[in-house]
C-alpha positions in Angstrom: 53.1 -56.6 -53.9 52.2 -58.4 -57.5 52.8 -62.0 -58.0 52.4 -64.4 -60.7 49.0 -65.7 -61.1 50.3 -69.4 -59.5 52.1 -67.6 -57.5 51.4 -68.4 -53.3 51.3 -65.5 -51.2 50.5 -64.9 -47.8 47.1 -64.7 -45.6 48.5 -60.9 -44.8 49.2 -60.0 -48.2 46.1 -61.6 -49.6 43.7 -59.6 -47.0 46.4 -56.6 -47.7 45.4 -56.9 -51.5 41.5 -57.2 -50.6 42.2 -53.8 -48.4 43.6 -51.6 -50.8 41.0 -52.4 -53.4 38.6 -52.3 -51.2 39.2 -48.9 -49.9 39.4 -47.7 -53.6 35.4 -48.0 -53.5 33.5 -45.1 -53.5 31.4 -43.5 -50.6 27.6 -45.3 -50.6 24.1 -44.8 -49.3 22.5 -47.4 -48.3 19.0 -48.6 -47.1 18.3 -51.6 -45.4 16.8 -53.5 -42.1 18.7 -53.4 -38.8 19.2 -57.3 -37.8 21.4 -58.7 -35.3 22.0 -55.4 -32.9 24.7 -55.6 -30.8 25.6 -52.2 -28.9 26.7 -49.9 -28.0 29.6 -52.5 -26.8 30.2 -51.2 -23.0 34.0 -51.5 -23.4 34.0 -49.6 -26.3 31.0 -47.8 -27.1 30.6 -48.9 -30.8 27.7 -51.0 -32.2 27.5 -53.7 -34.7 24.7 -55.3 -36.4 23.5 -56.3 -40.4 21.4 -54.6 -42.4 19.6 -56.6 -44.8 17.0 -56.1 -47.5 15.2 -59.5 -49.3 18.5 -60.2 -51.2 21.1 -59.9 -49.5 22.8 -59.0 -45.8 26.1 -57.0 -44.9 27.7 -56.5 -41.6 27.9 -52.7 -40.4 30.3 -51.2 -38.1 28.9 -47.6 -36.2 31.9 -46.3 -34.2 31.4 -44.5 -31.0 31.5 -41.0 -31.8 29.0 -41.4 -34.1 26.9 -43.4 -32.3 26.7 -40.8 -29.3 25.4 -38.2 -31.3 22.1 -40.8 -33.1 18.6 -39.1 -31.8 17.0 -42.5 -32.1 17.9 -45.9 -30.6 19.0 -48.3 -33.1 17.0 -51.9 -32.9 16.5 -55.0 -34.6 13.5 -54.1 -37.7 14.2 -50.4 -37.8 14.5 -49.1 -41.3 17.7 -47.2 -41.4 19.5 -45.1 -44.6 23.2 -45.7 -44.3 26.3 -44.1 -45.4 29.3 -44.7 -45.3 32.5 -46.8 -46.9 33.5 -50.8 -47.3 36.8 -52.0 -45.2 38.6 -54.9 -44.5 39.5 -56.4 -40.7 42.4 -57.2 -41.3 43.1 -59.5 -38.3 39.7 -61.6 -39.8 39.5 -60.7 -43.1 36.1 -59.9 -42.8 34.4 -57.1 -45.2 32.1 -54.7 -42.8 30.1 -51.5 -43.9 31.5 -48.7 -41.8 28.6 -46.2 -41.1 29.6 -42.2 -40.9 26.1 -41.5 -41.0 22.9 -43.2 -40.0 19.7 -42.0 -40.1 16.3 -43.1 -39.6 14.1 -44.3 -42.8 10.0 -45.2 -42.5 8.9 -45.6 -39.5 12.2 -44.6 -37.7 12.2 -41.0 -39.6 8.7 -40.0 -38.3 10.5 -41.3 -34.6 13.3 -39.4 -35.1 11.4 -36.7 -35.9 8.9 -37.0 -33.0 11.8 -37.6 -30.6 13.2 -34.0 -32.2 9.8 -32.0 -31.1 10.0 -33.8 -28.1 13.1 -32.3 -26.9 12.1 -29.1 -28.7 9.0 -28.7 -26.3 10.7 -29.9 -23.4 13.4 -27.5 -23.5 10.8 -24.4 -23.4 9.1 -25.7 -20.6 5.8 -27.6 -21.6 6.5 -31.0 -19.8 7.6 -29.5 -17.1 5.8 -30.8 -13.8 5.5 -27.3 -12.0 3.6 -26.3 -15.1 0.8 -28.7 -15.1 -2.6 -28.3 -13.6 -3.7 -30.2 -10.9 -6.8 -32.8 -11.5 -9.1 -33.0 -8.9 -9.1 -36.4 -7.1 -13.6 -36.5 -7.4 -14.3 -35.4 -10.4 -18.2 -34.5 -10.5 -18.0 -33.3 -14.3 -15.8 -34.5 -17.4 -15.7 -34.2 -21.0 -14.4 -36.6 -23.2 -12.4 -35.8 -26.3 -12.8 -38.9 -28.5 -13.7 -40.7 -32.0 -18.0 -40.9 -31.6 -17.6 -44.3 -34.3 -15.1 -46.3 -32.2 -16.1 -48.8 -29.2 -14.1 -46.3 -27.2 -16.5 -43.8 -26.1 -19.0 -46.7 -25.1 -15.9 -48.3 -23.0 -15.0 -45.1 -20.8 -19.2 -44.6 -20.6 -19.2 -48.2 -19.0 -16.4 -47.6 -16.8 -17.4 -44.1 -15.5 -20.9 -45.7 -15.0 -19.4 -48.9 -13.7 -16.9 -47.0 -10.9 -18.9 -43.9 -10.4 -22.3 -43.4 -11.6 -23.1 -39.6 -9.6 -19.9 -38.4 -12.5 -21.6 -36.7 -15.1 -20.5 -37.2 -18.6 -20.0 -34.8 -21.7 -18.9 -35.9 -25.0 -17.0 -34.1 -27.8 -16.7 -35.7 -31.6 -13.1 -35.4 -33.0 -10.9 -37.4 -35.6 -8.1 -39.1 -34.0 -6.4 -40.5 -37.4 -5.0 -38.7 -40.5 -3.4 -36.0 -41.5 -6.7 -33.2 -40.3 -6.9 -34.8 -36.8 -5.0 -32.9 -35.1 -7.0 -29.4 -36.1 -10.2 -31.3 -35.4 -8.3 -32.5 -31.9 -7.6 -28.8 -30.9 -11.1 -27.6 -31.9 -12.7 -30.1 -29.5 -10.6 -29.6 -26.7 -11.7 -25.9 -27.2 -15.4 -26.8 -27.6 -15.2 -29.1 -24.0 -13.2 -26.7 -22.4 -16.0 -23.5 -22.8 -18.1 -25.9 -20.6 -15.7 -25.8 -17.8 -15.6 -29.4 -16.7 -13.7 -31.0 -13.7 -11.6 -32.2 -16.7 -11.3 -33.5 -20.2 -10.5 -37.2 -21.4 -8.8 -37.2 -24.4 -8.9 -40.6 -25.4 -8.0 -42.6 -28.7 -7.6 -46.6 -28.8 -4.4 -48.8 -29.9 -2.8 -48.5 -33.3 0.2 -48.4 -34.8 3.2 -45.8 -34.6 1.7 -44.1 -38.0 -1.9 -44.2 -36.5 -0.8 -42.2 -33.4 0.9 -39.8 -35.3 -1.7 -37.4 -35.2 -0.9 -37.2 -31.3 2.6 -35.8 -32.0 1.6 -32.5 -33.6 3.0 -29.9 -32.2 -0.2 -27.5 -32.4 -2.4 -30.2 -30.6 0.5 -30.4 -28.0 0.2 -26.6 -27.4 -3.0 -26.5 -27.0 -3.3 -29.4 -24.5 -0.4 -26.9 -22.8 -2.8 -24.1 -23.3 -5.8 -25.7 -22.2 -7.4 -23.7 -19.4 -9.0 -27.1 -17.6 -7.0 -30.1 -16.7 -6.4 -33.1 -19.6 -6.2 -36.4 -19.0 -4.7 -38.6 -21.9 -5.5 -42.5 -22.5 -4.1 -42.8 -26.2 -3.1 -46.4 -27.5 -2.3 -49.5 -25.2 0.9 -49.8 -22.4 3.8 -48.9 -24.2 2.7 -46.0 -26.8 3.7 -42.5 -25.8 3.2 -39.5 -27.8 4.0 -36.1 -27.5 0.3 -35.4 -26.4 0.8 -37.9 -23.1 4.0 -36.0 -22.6 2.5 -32.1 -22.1 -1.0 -34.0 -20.8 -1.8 -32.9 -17.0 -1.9 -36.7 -16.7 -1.3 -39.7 -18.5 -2.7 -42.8 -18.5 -2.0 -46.1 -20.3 -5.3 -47.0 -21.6 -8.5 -44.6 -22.1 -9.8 -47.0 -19.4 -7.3 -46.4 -17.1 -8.1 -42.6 -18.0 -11.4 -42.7 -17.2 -10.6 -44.9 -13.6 -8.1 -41.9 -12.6 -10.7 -39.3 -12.7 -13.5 -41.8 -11.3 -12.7 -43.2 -8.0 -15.3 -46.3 -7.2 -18.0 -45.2 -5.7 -17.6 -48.0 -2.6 -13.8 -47.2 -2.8 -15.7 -44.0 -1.7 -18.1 -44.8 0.5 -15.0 -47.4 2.3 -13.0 -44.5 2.8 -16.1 -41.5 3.8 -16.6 -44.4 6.5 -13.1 -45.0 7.1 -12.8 -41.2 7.7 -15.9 -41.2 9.9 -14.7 -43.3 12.3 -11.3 -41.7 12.5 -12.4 -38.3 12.7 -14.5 -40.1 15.5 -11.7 -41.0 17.3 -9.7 -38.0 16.5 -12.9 -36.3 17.7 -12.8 -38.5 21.7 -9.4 -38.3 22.2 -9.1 -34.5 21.8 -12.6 -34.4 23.7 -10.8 -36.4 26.5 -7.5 -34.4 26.2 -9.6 -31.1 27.0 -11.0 -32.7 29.9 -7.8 -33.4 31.5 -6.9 -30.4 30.4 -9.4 -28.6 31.9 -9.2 -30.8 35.3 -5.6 -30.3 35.8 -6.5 -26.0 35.0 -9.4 -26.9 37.8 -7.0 -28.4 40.4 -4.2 -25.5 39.1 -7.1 -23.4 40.3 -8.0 -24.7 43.5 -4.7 -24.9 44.4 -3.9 -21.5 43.8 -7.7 -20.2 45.1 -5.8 -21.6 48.3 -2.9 -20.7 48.5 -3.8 -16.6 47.4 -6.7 -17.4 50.3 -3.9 -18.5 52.7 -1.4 -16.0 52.0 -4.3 -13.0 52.5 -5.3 -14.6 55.6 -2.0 -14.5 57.3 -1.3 -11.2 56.1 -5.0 -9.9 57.5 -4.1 -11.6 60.7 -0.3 -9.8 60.5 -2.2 -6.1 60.1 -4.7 -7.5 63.0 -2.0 -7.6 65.3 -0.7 -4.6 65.0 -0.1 -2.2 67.9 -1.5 0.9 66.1 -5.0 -1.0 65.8 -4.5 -2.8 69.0 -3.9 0.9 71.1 -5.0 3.4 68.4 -3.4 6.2 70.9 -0.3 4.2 71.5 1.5 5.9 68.8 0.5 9.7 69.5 1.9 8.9 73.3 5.3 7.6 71.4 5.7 10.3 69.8 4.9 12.9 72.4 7.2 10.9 74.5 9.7 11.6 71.8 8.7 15.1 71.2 9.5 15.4 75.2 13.0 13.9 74.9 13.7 15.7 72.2 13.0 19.0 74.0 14.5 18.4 76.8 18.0 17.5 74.6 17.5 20.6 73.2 17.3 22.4 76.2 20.7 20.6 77.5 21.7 21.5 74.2 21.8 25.1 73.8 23.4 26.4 76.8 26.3 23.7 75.5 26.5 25.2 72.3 26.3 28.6 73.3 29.4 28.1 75.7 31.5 26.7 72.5 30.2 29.3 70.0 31.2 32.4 72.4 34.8 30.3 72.9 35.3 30.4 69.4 33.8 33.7 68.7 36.6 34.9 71.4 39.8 32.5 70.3 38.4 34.2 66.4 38.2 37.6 67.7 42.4 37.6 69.4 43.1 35.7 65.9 41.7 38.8 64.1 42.8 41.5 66.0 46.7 39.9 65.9 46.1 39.5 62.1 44.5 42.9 61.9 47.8 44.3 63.7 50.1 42.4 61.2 48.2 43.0 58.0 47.6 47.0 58.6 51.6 47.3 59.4 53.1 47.3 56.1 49.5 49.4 54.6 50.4 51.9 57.5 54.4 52.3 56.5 53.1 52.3 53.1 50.7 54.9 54.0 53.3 57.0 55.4 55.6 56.6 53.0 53.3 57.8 50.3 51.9 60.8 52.3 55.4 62.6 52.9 55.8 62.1 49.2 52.5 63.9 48.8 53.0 66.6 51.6 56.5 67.4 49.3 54.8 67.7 46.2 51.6 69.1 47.2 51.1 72.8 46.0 50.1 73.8 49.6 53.7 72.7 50.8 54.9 75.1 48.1 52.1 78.2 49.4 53.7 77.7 53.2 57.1 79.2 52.1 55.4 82.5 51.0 54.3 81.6 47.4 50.9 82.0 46.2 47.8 81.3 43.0 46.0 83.3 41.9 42.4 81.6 39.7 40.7 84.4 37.4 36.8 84.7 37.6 36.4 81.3 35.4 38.7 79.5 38.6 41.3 79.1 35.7 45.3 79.2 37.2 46.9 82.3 36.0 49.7 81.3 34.5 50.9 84.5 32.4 50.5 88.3 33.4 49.3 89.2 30.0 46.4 86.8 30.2 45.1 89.2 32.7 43.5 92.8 31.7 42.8 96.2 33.6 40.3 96.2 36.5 39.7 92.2 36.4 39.4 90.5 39.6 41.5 87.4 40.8 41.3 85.5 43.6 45.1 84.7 45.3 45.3 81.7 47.5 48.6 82.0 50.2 50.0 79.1 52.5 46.9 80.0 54.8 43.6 81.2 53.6 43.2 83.6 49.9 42.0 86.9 48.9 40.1 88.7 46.2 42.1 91.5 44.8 41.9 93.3 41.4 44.2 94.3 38.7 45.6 97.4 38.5 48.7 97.2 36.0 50.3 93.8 34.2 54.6 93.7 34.0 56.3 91.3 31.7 58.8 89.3 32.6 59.7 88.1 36.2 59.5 91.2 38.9 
């Protein structure tokens, strides 16, 4: 609240007063030097540092949220464009520059931005390690991409020489600084890789961030993707990596270390041809000497079976020697007439035995049949009867015995009615015994 100007107030109002004012100050961007770097605090994530410039230093406070989403590291001498708004701590009293927004300035721009087409390329797959080409472990043939007016060349010349002197060497010019490197990069790389070497050196000495920037172009990092022969980077000293190490087939620290990896020493060879020798000797003994007891313990496998088969054939030959049929070749044509006899002689006993039973059956069969002969043909014979009196009744013969009689015209036809009859036709009568032929003299209707 107001007081008179001699009027004492308190700590809380006093830093209250500095607050209010203080957050009546407008939004600012500033740029400055990151000094003092403390963070990202591990309780709570935020980071504190100053920024400073060659008049004057503030203290910044970077909250966590937007810390997390930075896409550079912040460090002590990086160049940074801050903005944001002045506040009070209350509890200290102290003034602090509270950063919504940080970004990179100089040197940390061109690293945010390389950092960017970094994660750019990496997402669609170029420094992935499935993608990259294998480099031969004895190279016979390379080609290095390089600066011909720097000491480099002659270095990697003197270590190829030094380590291995059978490795041939090719040599293409390029620019390695400036804003036209990289074109003159990717033309070289082309140029060595027509000649189809074991693989291609591109090599560039030390510098600073801006010297190697020509190593983060994203057209020479294609075309080291692209590049139908195996690249081997050696760009700068121990702790510079560019984009062009990152999509490299391999990387190495130095371009001396890039011309060792594709160079084995030559007595580092020779150390291990003879190392190799004399294993593959002693590979070469032991399996020698494991066939041979191999092929003794098949030899003795051998013999022993050779034996055994001999044994097992001898006993059996001396089994079949034994035998009574070789022994007495007639011995079993006398069995079995012997048998043949016996056999007869049974059948002989035989016979008349069986005959005996057969006619007692037949005999016992025949009484059986006649008795059901008798019993089946009485109820057919009653039957019989029954059926022919019935017949004898109705037959017309029965009728012709008590003085009745037919008479048939010529066609054998019954004659039923007087008038079928005419004049002089013959007719045959048939009486209780025997017929006659008579003719007709004279028809009569109705009954006589």
């Amino acid at each position: 609240m107001p007081a008179a100007a001699n009027q004492p107030i308190s700590v809380t109002d006093a830093v209250t007063l500095a607050k209010g004012a203080v957050s009546s100050w407008p939004t600012l961007v500033v740029n400055g030097e990151v000094s003092g770097f403390r963070g990202p605090n591990a309780r709570s994530g935020h980071c504190y540092f100053d920024v400073k410039d060659d008049g004057a230093s503030m203290s910044v406070i970077v909250w966590r949220g937007t810390a997390a989403k930075l896409a550079f590291q912040l460090r002590d001498g990086l160049a940074v464009q801050l903005t944001g708004k002045f506040d009070v701590y209350k509890a200290s009293g102290k003034l602090s520059f509270v950063a919504s927004r940080v970004e990179a300035a100089g040197e940390g721009l061109l690293r945010q931005q390389v950092a960017e087409l970094a994660r750019a390329l990496e997402r669609e797959g170029l420094m992935d390690p499935a993608r990259k080409r294998h480099v031969p472990a004895f190279c016979s043939r390379v080609c290095v991409v390089t600066s011909l007016s720097g000491s480099v060349i002659e270095d990697v010349k003197r270590t190829l020489a030094r380590r291995n002197p059978l490795v041939e060497i090719d040599v293409v010019g390029c620019s390695v600084q400036g804003a036209d490197a990289p074109k003159t990069i990717v033309r070289a790389l082309s140029t060595a890789a027509a000649s189809r070497p074991d693989a291609i050196l591109l090599v560039r000495g030390g510098g600073s961030f801006e010297d190697l920037m020509c190593f983060n172009d994203e057209g020479l990092a294609r075309a080291i993707a692209a590049c139908p022969v195996p690249v081997v980077t050696g760009i700068g000293h121990e702790p510079d990596t560019t984009i062009a190490d990152m999509v490299a087939d391999r990387r190495a620290s130095t371009p001396t270390a890039a011309a060792e990896s594709v160079a084995p020493a030559i007595d580092e060879v020779e150390r291990q041809m003879i190392q190799r020798q004399v294993r593959l000797g002693r590979a070469m003994a032991s399996a020698l000497d494991a066939r041979r007891q191999r092929v003794e313990a098949q030899g003795r496998l051998m013999t022993g079976s050779v034996e055994s088969s001999l044994s097992r054939r001898r006993v059996a030959l001396e089994a079949l020697g034994s035998r009574r049929c070789l022994v007495d070749p007639a011995a079993p044509i006398r069995d079995r007439a012997s048998e043949l006899l016996q056999t007869e002689q049974r059948l002989h006993d035989a016979i008349p035995r069986s005959l005996a039973l057969n006619e007692r059956r037949c005999e016992e069969a025949a009484a059986r049949l006649r008795d059901a002969g008798g019993r089946m043909l009485r109820p057919g014979e009653a039957t019989l009867a029954r059926l022919a009196a019935s017949l004898e009744a109705l037959s017309p013969l029965s009728v012709l015995s008590r003085g009745y009689a037919i008479a048939r015209d010529d066609a054998g036809r019954v004659v039923r009615d007087a008038r079928e009859l005419t004049q002089g036709e013959r007719v045959r009568v048939m009486v209780g015994s025997g017929s006659f032929d008579a003719t007709v003299d004279e028809t009569h209707e109705g009954r006589a």
